[in-house]
N, C-alpha and C positions, 0 to 999 in steps of 0.2 A: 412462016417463021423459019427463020436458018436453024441450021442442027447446032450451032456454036451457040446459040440465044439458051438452045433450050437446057444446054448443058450446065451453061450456066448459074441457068435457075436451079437446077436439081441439086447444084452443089451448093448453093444458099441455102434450100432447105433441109438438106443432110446438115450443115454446119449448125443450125438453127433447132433444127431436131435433136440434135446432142446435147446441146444448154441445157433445152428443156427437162433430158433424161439425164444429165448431170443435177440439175437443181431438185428433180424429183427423188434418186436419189439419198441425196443429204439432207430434205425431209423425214423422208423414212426409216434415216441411220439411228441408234439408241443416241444418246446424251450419254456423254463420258462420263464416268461415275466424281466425286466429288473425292478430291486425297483425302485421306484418311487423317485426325491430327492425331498427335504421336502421345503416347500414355504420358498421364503425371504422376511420379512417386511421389510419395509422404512426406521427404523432403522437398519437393518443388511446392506441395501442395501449403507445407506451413511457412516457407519464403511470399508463395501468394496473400497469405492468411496476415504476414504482418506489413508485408507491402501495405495490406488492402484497412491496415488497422492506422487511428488519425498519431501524430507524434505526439510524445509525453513533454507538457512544457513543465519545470524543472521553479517550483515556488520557494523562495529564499525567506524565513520568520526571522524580523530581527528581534532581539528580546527589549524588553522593554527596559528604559534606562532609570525608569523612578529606582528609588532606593526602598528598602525594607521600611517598613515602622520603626523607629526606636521604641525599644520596653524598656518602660521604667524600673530598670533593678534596683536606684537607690532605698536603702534603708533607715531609714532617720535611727538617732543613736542617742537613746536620752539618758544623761548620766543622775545614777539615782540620787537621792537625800544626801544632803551632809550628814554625816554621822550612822548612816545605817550600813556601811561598809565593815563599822568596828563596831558596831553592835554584834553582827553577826559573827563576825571573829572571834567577840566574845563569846554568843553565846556554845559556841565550839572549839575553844583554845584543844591548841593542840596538844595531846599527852603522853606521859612519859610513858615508853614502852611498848610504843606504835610501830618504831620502827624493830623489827624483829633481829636485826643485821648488828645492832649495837649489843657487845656483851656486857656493856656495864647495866646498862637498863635489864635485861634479862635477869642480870645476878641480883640487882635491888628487887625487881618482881619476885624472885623465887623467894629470899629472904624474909618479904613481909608475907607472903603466902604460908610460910614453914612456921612464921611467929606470930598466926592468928589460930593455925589450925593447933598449936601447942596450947594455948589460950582454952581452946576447947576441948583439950585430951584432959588437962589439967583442971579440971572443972570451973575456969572460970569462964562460962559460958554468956553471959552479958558483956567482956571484954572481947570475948573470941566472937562474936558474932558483929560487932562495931569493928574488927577489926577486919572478919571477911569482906561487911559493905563499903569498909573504903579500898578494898582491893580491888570490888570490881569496878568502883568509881574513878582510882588511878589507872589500872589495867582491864578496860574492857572489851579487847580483841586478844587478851592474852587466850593462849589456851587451856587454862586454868582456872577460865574466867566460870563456866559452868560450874566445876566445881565448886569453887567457892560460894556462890550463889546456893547449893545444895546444900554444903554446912552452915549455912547461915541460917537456913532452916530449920535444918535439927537440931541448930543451936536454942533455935527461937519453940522450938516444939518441945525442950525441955525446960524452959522458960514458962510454959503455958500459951504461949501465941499462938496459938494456933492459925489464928487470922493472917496474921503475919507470916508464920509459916507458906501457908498455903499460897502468898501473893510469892514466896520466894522461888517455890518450887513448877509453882505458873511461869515464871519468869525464864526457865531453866527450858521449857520445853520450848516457848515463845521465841526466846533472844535464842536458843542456842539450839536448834532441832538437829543437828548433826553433832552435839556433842555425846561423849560419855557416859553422863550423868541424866541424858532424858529418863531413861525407865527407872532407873532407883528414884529419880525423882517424880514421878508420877504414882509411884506404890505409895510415897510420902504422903504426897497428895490426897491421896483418896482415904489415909489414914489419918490427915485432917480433917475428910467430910465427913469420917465417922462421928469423929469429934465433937465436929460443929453440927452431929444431927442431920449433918443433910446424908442421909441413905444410897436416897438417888442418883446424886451425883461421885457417892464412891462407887458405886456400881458399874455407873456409864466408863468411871475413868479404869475398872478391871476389867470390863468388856473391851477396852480398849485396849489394851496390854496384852488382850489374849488375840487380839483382832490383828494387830501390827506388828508383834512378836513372838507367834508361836511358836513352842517349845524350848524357850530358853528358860531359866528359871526364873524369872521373874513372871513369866504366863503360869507357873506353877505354882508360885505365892499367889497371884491376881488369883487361879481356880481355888485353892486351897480359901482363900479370904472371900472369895463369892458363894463356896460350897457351905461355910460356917456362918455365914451373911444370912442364908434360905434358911438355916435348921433354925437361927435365931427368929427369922422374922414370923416362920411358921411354929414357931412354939408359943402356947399359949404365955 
């Protein structure tokens, strides 16, 4: 074999031998590492978060077109009896000296007032007492009306009525509890139940005088008429 043959093989196999020691190598070279991915902040993190969330569909309520119940507010309206409109009228006519603003009524009220209680200073005491109970019968929101009611009492308790008395002077505390005349009329009172024997109930009605109005003097009659009341009932 020529020297030109042989060279040429040599240099086949040098080229051939280099492949190989290239390919080998880039077997044995590491693996490039992988990039690295880049940090997420807190704000990328909650962009992800609602990315990653489904979308809100948006529901339309129509109201409903019925209408309310109607409620029966009417009232039926029944017109009463014939005739029982002026009965009641009657039995409450209206009276003189109600209105308080009128001075002619005022001055008639004082006048019959001044010429029943004369009636009773004068001893006529059966005129003076007919004459207080029609005063409180024409005038009874006067405020003199108490009054009157109390002399009619003592009119009647010089009379001997006691019964009568005592219904006048009831009436006085009843009809008029913020008048004048309650406590003198309650002392009367009880000085009718002596009267009529009932004890008991003069007593309850001084216990009461002393119970509602201490230290005026009328709690001081009331004690005085209760202290004289015991020595009696305790005396043989």
């Amino acid at each position: 074999m020529s020297v030109r043959a042989l060279r040429a093989d040599n240099a086949r196999l040098e080229a051939r031998l280099e492949k190989l020691e290239q390919r080998a190598a880039l077997a044995q070279a590491p693996r490039a590492a992988a990039p690295a991915k880049p940090a997420v902040g807190p704000a990328e993190k909650a962009a992800s978060s609602l990315d990653a969330l489904p979308s809100l569909t948006v529901v339309k309520l129509k109201p409903k077109r019925e209408a309310a119940p109607k409620l029966d507010t009417g009232v039926a309206v029944i017109d009463p009896p014939e005739g029982v409109v002026e009965e009641l009228r009657q039995a409450d006519p209206a009276r003189p000296g109600e209105s308080e603003d009128d001075p002619t009524d005022v001055a008639i009220a004082e006048a019959q007032f001044e010429r029943a209680l004369d009636g009773l200073k004068t001893g006529n005491a059966q005129g003076g007492v007919q004459a207080m109970q029609k005063f409180i019968v024409d005038w009874p929101r006067h405020p003199r009306a108490d009054n009157a009611l109390y002399f009619a009492g003592v009119g009647l308790m010089s009379l001997d009525d006691f019964e009568g008395a005592a219904s006048s002077f009831q009436r006085v505390t009843a009809e008029y509890p913020a008048g004048d005349a309650v406590v003198d009329s309650m002392l009367k009172l009880a000085d009718c139940r002596v009267k009529l024997k009932q004890p008991r109930e003069a007593k309850s009605t001084w216990e009461r005088i002393l119970h509602t109005y201490p230290g005026t003097p009328a709690a001081l009659q009331a004690q005085a008429r209760l202290t004289s009341h015991a020595a009696s009932a305790a005396s043989p």
